[in-house]
C-alpha positions as CSV (number, residue, x, y, z in Angstrom):
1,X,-4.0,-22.2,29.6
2,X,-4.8,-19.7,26.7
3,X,-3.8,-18.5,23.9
4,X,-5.3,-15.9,21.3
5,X,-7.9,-15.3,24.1
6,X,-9.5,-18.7,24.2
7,X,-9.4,-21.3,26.3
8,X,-7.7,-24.7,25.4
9,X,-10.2,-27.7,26.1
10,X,-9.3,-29.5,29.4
11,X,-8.4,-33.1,29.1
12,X,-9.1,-35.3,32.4
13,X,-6.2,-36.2,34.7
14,X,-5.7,-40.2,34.6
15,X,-7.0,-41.9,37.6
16,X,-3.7,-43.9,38.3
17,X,-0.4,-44.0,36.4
18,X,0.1,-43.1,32.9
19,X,1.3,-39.1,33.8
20,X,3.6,-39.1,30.5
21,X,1.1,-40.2,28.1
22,X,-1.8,-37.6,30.1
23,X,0.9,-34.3,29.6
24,X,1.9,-35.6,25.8
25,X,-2.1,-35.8,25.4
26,X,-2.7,-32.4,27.1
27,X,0.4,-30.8,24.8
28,X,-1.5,-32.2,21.4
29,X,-4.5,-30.5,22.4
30,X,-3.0,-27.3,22.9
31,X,-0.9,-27.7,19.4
32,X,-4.1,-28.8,17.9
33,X,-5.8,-25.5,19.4
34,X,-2.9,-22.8,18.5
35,X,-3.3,-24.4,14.7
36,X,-7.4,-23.6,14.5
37,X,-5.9,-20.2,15.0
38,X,-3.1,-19.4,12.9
39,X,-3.3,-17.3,10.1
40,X,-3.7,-18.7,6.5
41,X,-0.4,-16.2,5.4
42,X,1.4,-17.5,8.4
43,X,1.4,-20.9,7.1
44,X,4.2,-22.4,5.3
45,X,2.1,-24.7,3.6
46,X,-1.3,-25.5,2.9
47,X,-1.9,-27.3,5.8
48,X,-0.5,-25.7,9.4
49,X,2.5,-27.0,10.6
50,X,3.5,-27.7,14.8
51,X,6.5,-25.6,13.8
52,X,4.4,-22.7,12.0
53,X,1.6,-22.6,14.9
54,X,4.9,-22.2,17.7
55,X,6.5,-20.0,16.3
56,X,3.2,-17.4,15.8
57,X,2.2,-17.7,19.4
58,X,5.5,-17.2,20.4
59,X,5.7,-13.9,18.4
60,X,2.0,-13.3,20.0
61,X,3.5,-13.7,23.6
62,X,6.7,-11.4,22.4
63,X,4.2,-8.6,20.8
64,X,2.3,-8.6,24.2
65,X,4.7,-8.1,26.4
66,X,6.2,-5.4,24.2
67,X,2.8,-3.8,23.8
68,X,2.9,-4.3,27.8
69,X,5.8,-2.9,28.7
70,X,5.6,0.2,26.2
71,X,2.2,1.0,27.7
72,X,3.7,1.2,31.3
73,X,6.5,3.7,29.8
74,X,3.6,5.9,28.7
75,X,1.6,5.9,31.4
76,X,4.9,6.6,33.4
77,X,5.9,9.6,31.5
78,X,2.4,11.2,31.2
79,X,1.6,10.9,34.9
80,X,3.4,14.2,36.1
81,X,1.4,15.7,33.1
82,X,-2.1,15.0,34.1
83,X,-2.7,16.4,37.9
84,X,-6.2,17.5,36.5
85,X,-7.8,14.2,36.9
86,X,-11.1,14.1,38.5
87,X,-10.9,12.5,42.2
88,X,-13.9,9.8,42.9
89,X,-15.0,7.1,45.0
90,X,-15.8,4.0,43.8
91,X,-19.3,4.4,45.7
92,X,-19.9,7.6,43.0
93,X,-18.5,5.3,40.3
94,X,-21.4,3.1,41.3
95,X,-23.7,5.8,41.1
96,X,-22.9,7.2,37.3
97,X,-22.6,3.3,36.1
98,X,-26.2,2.6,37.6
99,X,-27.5,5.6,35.6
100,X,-26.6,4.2,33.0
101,X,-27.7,0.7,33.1
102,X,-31.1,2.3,33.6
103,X,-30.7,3.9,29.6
104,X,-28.7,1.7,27.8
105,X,-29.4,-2.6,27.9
106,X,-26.7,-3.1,24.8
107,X,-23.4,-1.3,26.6
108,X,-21.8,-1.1,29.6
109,X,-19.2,1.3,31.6
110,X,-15.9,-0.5,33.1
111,X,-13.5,1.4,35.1
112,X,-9.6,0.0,34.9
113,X,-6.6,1.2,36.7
114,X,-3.9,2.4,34.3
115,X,-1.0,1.2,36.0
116,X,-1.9,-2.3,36.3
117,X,-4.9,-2.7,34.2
118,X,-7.0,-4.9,36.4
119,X,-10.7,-3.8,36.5
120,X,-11.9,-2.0,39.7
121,X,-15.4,-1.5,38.6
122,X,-17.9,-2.6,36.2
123,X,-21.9,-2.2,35.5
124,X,-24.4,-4.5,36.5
125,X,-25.2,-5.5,32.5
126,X,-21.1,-6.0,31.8
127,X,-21.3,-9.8,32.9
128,X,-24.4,-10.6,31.0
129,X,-23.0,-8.7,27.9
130,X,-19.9,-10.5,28.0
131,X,-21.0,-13.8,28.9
132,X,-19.0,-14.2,32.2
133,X,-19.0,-14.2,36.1
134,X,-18.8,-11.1,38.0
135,X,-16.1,-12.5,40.0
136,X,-14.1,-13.0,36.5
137,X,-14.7,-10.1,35.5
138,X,-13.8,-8.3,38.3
139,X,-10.0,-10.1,38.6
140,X,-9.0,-9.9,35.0
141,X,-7.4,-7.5,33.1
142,X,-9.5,-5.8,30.9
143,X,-7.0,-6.5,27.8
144,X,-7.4,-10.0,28.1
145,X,-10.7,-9.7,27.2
146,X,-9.6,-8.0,23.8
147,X,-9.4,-9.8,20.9
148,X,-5.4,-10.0,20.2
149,X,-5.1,-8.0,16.8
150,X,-6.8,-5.2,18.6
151,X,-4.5,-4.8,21.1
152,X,-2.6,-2.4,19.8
153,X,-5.0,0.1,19.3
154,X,-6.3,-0.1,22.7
155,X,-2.9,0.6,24.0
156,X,-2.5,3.7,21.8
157,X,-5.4,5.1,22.6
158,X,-5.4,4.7,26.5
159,X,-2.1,6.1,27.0
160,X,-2.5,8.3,29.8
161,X,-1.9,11.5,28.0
162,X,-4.3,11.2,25.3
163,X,-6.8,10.8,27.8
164,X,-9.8,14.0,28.0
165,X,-10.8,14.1,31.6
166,X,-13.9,12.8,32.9
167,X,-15.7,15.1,35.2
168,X,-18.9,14.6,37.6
169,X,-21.0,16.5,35.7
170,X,-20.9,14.1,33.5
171,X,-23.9,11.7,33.4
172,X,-25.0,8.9,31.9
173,X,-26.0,10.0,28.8
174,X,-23.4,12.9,28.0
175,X,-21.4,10.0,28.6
176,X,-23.4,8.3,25.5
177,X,-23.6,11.3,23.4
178,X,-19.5,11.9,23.4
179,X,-19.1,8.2,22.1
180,X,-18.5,9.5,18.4
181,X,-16.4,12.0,19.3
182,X,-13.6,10.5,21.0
183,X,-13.9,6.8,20.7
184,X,-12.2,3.6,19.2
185,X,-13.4,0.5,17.8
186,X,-12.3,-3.3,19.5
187,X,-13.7,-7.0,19.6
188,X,-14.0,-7.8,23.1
189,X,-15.2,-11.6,24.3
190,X,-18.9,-12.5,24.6
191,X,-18.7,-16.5,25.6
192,X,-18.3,-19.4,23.2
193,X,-20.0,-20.7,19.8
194,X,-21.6,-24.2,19.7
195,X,-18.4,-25.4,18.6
196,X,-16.5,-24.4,21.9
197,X,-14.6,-21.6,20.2
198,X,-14.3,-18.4,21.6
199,X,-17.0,-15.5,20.2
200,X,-15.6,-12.1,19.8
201,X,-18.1,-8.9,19.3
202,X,-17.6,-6.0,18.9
203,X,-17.8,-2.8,20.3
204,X,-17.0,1.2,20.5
205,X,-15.2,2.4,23.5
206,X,-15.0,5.9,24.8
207,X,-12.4,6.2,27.3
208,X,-12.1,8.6,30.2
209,X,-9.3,9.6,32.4
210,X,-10.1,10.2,36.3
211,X,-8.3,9.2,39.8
212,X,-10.1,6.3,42.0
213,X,-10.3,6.6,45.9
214,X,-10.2,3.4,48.0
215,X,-8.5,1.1,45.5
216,X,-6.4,-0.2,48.8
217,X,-3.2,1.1,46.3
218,X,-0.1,2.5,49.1
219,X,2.5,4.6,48.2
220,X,6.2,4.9,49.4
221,X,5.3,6.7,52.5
222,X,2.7,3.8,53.5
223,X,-0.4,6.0,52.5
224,X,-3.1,5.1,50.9
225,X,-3.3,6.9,46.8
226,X,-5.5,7.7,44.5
227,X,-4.9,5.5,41.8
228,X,-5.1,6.6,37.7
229,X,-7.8,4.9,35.8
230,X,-9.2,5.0,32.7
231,X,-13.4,5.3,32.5
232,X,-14.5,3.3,29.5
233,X,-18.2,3.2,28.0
234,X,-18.5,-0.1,25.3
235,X,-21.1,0.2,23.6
236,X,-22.1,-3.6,21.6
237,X,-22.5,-2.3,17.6
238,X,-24.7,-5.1,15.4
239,X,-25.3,-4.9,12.1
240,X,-26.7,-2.4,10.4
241,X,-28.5,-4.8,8.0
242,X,-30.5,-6.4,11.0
243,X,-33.8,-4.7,13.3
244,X,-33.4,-1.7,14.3
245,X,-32.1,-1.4,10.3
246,X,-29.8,1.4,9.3
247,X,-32.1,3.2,6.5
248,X,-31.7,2.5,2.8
249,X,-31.1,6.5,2.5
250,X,-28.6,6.3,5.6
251,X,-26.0,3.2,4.3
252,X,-23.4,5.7,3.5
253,X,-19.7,5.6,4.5
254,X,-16.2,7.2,2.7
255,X,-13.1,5.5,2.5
256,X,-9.3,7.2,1.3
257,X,-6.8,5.1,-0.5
258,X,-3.2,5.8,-1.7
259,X,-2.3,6.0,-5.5
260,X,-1.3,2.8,-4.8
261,X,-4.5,1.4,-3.5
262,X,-3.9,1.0,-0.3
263,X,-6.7,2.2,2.5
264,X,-5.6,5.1,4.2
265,X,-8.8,6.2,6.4
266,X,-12.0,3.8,6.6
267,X,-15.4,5.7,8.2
268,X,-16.6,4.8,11.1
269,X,-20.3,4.3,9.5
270,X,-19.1,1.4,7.5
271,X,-18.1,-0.5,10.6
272,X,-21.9,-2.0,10.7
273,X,-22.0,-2.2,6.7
274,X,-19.2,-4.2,6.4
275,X,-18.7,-5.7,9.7
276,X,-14.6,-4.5,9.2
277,X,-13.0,-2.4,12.2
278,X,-10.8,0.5,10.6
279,X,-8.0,-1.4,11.8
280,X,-8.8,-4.2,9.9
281,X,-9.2,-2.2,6.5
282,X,-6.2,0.6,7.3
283,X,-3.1,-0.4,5.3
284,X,-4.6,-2.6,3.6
285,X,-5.3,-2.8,-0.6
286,X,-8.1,-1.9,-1.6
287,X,-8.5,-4.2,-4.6
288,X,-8.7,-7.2,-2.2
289,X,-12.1,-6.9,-1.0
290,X,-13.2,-6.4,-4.5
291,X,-15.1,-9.1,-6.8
292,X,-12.9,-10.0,-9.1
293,X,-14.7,-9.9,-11.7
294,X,-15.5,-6.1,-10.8
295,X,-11.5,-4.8,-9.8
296,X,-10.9,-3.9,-14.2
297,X,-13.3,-1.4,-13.1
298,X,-11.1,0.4,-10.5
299,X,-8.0,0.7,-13.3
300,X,-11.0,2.8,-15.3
301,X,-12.3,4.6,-12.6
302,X,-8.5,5.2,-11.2
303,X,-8.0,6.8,-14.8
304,X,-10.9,9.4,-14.4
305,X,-9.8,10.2,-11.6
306,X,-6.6,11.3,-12.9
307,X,-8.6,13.1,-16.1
308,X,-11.0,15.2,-13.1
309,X,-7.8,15.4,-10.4
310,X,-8.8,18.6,-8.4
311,X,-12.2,19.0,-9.9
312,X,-16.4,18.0,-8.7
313,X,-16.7,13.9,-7.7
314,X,-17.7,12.0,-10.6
315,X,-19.9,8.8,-10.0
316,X,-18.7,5.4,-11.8
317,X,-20.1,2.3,-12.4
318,X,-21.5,0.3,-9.6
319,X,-18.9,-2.5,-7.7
320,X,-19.2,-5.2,-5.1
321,X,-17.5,-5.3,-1.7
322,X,-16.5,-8.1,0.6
323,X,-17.5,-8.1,3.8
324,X,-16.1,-9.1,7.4
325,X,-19.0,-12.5,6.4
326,X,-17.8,-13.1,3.2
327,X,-21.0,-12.2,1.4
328,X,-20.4,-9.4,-0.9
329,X,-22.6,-5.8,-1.4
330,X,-23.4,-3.7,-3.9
331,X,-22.0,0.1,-3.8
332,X,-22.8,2.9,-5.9
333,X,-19.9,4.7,-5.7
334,X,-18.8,8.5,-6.6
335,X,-14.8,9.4,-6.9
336,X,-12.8,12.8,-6.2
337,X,-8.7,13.2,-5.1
338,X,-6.5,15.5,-3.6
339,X,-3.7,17.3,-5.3
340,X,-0.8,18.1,-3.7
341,X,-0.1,21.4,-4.3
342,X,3.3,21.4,-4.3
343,X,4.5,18.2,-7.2
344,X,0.9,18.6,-8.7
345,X,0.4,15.1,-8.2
346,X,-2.5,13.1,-6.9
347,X,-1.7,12.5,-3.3
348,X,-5.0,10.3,-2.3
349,X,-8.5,9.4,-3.5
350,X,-11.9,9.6,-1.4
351,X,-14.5,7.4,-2.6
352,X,-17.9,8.2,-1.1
353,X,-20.1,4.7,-1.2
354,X,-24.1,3.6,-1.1
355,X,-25.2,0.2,-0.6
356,X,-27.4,-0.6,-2.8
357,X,-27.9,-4.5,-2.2
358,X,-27.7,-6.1,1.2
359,X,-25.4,-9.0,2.1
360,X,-27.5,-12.6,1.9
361,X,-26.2,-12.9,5.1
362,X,-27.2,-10.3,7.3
363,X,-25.2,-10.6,9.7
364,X,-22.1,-9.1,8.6
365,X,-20.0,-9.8,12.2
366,X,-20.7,-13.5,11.6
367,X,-17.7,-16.2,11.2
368,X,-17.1,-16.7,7.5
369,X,-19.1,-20.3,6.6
370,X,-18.1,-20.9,3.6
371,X,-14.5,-20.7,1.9
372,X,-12.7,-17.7,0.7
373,X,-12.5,-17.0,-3.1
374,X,-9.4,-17.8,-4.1
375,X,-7.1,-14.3,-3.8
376,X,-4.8,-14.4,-7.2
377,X,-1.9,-12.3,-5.8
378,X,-0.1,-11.9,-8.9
379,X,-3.4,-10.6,-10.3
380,X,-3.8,-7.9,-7.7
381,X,-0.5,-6.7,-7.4
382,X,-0.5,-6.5,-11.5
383,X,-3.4,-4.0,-11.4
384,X,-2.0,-2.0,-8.4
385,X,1.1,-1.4,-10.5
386,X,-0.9,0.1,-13.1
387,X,-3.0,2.1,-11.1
388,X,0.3,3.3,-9.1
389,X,2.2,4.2,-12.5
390,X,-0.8,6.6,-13.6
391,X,-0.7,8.7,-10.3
392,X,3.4,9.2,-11.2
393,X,2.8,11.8,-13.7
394,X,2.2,15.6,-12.6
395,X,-1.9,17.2,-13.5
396,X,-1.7,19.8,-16.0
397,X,-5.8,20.5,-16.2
398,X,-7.8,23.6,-15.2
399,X,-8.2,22.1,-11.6
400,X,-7.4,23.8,-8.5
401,X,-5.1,22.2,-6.0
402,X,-6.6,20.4,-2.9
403,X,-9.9,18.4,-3.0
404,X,-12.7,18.0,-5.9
405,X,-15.2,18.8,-2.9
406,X,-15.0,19.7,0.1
407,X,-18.1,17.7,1.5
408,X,-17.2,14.7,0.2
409,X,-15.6,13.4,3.2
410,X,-15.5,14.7,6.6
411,X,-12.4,14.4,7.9
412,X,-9.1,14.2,5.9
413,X,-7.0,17.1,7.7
414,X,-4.6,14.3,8.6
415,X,-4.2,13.5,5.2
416,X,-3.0,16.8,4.1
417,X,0.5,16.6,6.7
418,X,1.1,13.3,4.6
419,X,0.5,14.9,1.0
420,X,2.4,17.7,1.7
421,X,4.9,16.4,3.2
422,X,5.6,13.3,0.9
423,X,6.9,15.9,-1.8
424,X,7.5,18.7,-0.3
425,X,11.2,19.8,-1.4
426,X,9.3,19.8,-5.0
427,X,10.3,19.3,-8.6
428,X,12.3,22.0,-10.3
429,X,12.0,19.9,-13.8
430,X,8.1,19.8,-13.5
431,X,8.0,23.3,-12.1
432,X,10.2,24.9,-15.2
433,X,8.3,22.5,-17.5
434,X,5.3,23.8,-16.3
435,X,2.4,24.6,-18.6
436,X,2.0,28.9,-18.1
437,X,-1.4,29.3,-15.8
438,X,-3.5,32.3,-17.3
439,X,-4.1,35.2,-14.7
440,X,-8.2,33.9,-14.7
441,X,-6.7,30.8,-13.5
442,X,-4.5,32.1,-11.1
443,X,-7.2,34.3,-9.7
444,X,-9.8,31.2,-9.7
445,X,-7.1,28.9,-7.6
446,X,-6.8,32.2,-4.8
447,X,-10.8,31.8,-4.4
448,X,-10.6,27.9,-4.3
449,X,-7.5,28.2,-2.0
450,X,-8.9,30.7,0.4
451,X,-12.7,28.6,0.4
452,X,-10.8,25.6,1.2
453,X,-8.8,27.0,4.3
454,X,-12.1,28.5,5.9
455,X,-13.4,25.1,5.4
456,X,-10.9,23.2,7.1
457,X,-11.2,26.0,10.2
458,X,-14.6,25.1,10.7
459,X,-14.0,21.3,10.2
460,X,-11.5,21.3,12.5
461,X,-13.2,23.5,15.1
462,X,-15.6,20.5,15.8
463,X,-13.0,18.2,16.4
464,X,-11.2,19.1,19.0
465,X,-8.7,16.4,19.3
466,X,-7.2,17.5,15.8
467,X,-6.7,21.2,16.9
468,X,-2.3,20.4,16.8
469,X,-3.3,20.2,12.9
470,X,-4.2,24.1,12.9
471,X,-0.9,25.7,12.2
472,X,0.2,23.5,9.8
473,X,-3.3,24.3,7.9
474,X,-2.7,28.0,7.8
475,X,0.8,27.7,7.3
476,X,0.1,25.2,3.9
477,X,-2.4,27.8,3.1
478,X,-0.3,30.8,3.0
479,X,2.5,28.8,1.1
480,X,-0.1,27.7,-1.7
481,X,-1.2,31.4,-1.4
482,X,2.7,32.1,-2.3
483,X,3.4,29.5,-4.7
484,X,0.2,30.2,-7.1
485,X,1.2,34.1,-6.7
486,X,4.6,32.8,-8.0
487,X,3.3,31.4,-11.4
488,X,1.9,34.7,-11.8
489,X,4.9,36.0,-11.4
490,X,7.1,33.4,-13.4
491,X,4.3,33.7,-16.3
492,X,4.4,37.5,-16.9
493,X,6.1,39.6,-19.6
494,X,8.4,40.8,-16.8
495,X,9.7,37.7,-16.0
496,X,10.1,36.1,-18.9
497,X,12.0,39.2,-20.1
């Protein structure tokens, strides 16, 4: 049996008699496992309960199924849309994964069918990477090999229709190069620690949509069909603190947090600083992977922000991080925000980061050995109500709506629906109240406005899979164009008349 994608020791059968006490014995092991796994805010107590650990890993066997059934629905409903699959053999899947075992010895290319997720194909290295038979590998579904909390976004970013095509001309390494541009991030099973318990790595996965020939699948009319799969490359991501080293100069990553400290976007280059998968950092607080001792920085660097709101980042004092270990680093850190242009209020705040000092542990994907510091909850939520209360007040300085700088951070186009949006029927108080803009002001916004817009056209003409975001970037444009044409308006002699 398993659960939470381990294993459960096996206990011997009794040689004679004694079936009663063997199945009680058997059902205590089990318990004894699901409790090594359940979470410390799931407990009830201090110490976990038979009643707590039941009741999580029957909400785990609820949440799969759901996750299941909802991914069947999608790739139901996006089947009639994507007739532009590539067709291929699994003989020429053979082919491209061989290439690519030749170039790569840390990642390997699995091919799974969408409709019932079992894998069809995988590279000579996947067994050896992940610690398991062929003949395993080759049965299972390729979920069950997923850690359980990443479940979820391996669902939603499979679903059929999401999905770029893969096409023959791609080889082995275009396959490599496209990694960053489409990819996700999940812990997938590599074997067991010395304590029996199951070892989770993890890895980047791009995923590819094509149509497999000779899967044996039949359709209504007893003829053999091509069956929808998905073409993944994992590729195995270590630390960044161990050989080959990510250079001193290169351990950079930007993060984006709410007013109310909450992570909103996470960099993929701090996945092998911190040892955190976005997922695991993305709604979130921020203050909890802070030292203590170092979070009454963040109410002081949270109230600069608010002083430079629209304006050039500011660097603050330095502060120390958690990471996935436990061990803690050392980030030089520099702050800028975005206004929305609409309330005037700060809508979220991009903090670009350095390490400065490595973790003592190096490893930052490594089990936490040693015990948590105690989190002080009342603490924490305490200072995120300060912080939160500062960002409630309108910015009446100099700066322009829309970032402090634009190269700060290199991709928060999302962002910019969720600012605009979260205020966008406005504030006729503030707006009447309004301090008059002079016309050098005015004029200075229209530059800043118009720079900014250009910007996020060529931002967003590398990323492809954001283009839906393009109309709602010139059409926010055009309305801050109208609103900052408006204060012109409302603050001449004309008006005021």
């Amino acid at each position: 049996s398993r659960w939470g994608g381990a294993r459960v020791a096996v206990v011997p059968a009794p040689q004679g008699g004694g079936e009663r006490r063997f199945q009680r014995r058997k059902a205590m092991v089990t318990v004894a496992e699901m409790k090594k796994r359940l979470p410390s805010d799931k407990r009830s107590s201090s110490k976990a309960s038979t009643v707590d650990a039941l009741h999580y890993a029957l909400n785990c066997v609820k949440q799969v199924q759901a996750n299941s059934e909802y991914y069947k629905l999608l790739m139901r409903n996006g089947q009639d849309e994507r007739r532009d699959a590539t067709v291929c053999t699994l003989e020429e899947l053979e082919r491209v994964t061989s290439e690519h075992s030749l170039k790569n010895t840390d990642s390997f290319v699995v091919v799974f069918s969408l409709s019932s997720g079992r894998v069809l194909h995988a590279s000579e290295q996947a067994p050896s990477i992940l610690c398991c038979k062929r003949k395993f590998l080759e049965s299972a579904k390729f979920v069950e090999l997923l850690f359980h909390q990443d479940v979820n976004v391996f669902y939603s970013h499979t679903a059929q229709p999401h999905l770029p095509p893969w096409s023959n001309s791609h080889t082995a390494g275009v396959l490599f190069d496209c990694a960053q541009v489409k990819s996700f991030f999940c812990r997938i099973r590599g074997g067991k620690d010395r304590e029996g318990e199951m070892r989770y790595n993890p890895f980047r996965i791009t995923p590819y949509l094509l149509k497999v020939q000779g899967t044996g699948k039949k359709g209504s009319s007893g003829e053999e069909e091509e069956e929808p799969c998905c073409l993944a490359l994992a590729e195995r991501i270590i630390s960044g603190y161990e050989a080959p080293r990510i250079p001193m100069d290169k351990r950079i990553f930007t993060t984006t947090h709410s007013p109310g400290c909450v992570f909103l976007e996470v960099d993929d280059r701090a996945v092998p600083l911190l040892g955190y998968l976005p997922q695991d950092l993305i709604g979130t607080s921020l203050l909890t992977c802070i030292h203590p001792e170092d979070r009454p920085l963040l109410l002081s660097m949270h109230r600069k922000v608010l002083k430079y709101a629209g304006q050039s980042p500011f660097e603050h004092s330095p502060v120390r991080l958690r990471c996935q270990n436990g061990d803690y680093i050392t980030l030089d850190t520099s702050w800028s925000s975005f206004i929305n242009p609409w309330s005037r209020k700060v809508a979220f705040i991009i903090g670009r980061h350095k390490v400065r000092t490595s973790p003592l542990n190096e490893d930052v994907f490594a089990a936490q050995t040693k015990e948590d510091v105690p989190v002080t909850h009342e603490e924490i939520k305490d200072l995120q109500a300060k912080i939160y209360k500062l960002f409630l007040q309108p910015v009446h300085n100099n700066g322009s709506s829309g970032y402090g700088s634009l190269g700060s951070n290199g991709s928060h186009e999302h962002y910019i629906s969720v600012a605009s949006s979260s205020d966008s029927n406005g504030n006729m108080w503030e707006d009447s109240h309004r301090e008059p803009m002079t016309l050098q002001q005015i004029c200075a916004d229209v530059n800043r406005v118009k720079s900014w817009g250009q910007q996020a056209y060529v931002d967003s003409s590398h990323k492809a899979h954001r283009t839906s975001l393009l109309p709602f970037m010139s059409s926010s444009i055009s309305l801050c164009v109208l609103q900052i044409f408006g204060e012109l308006y409302r603050s001449s002699p004309k008006a005021q008349e």
